[in-house]
N, C-alpha and C positions, 0 to 999 in steps of 0.2 A: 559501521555502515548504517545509513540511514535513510529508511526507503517509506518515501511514498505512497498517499492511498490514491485512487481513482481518482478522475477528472482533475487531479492539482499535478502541480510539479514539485522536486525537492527543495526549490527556492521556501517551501512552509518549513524547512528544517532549519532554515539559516541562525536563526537565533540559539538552536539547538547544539547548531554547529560551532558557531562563534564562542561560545559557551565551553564546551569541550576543549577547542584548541586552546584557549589562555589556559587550561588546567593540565596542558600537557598530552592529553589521550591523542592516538593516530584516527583521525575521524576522517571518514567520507561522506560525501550524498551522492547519490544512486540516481539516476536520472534513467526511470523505464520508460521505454518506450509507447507503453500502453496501449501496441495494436494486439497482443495475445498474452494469457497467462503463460506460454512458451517462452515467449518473445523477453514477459520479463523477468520469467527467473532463468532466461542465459547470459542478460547482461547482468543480474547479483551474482552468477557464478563466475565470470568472469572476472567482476570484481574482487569475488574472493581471493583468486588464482592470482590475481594481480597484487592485491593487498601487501604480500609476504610476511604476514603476522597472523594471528589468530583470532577470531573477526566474532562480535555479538549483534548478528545483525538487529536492527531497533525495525518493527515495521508496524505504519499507523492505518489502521482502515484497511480497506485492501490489501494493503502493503503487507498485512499477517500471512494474507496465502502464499505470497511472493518467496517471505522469511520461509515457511511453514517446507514450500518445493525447493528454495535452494540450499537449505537447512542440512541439508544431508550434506555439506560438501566436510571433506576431514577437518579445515582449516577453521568451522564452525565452531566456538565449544557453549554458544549457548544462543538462545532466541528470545527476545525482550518485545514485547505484542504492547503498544503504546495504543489504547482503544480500538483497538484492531480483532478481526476477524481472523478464528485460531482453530482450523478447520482438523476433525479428526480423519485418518486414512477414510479415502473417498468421498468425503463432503467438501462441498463446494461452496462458492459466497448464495448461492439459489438453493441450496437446503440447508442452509444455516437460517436466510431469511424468510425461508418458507413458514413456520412454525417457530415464534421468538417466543422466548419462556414467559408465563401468566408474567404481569406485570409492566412487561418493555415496552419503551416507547419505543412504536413501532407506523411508519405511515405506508401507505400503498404510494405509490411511483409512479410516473412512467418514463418511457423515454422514446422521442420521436428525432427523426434526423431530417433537419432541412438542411439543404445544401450541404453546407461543410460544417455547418452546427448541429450539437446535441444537448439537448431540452430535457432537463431532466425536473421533476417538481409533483405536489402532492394534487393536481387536478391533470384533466385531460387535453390540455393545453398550455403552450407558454404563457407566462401574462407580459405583456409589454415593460419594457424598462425603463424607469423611472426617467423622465424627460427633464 
């Protein structure tokens, strides 16, 4: 299973995918829904449940805490964190970023919602898109 970080969709797995299936492995992509960290590890558990094999789920960005809470399902036998975010009991992706270790590159944020968009980037405002 192949899951997703924030703001993208599984479509960034495709190569990943394609890749796997000519080798033979039972691969999926995970399409979360991305309105709650609830929301998206019931559709990995779900997946799991569905699978009917024994599932390594791969999760990128985000997608670590996703692996991290549906992790625990029996059909799980291992968790594969592809630049992701690998939260220990009770840390969140907001205290893991709070305090990154000497050295990371690391930017301040933000994020504002207009309309039905959100703005995410290293100053206080969007910049306009390239015309």
């Amino acid at each position: 299973m192949l899951i997703h970080g924030g703001f993208v969709d599984g479509s960034g797995w495709e190569g990943v995918y394609n890749t796997l299936k000519k080798k033979g492995y039972n691969i999926t992509i995970v399409q979360n829904p991305t309105i709650s960290l609830a929301d998206d590890v019931a559709v990995n558990k779900e997946g799991h449940c569905r699978a009917g094999w024994p599932s390594h789920p791969f999760g990128h960005s985000y997608g670590g805490v996703v692996v991290t809470e549906a992790g625990t399902d029996p059909k799980v036998v291992g968790l594969v964190y592809v630049a992701a975010f690998a939260p220990d009991r009770g840390e969140s992706v907001e205290t893991l970023i709070k305090n990154p270790p000497p050295g990371a590159q690391h930017r301040q944020s933000y994020r504002r919602r207009t309309g039905s968009s959100l703005w995410t980037g290293p100053s206080s405002r969007p910049r306009s898109p390239p015309m």
